[in-house]
N, C-alpha and C positions, 0 to 999 in steps of 0.2 A: 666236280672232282676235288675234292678234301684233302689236304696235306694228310689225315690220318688215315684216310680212306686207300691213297695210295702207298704208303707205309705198308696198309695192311695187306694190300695186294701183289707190292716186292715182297714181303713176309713170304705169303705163300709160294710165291715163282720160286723163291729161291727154295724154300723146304722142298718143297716137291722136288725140283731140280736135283738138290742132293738128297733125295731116297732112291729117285729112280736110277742115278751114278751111281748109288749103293748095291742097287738091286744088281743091276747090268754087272757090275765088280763082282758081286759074291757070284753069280749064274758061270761068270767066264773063269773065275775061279775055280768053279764046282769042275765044271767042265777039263775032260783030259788034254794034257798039250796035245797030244798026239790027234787030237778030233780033226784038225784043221790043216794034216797035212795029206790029208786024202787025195 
């Protein structure tokens, strides 16, 4: 395990980490308030 090797691999954790906080954000966004008080 490579100092560049793992650079590249927190690289990734983190990108993916915040698209998928993106994703889930814009979805709860889309989403009406009113859904969740069923």
């Amino acid at each position: 395990m490579t100092w560049r090797g793992f650079l590249i691999g927190a690289l990734i954790f983190v990108g993916t980490f915040f698209i998928n906080l993106a994703i889930v954000s814009f979805i709860l966004v889309k989403i009406p308030a009113n859904h969740f008080s069923k």
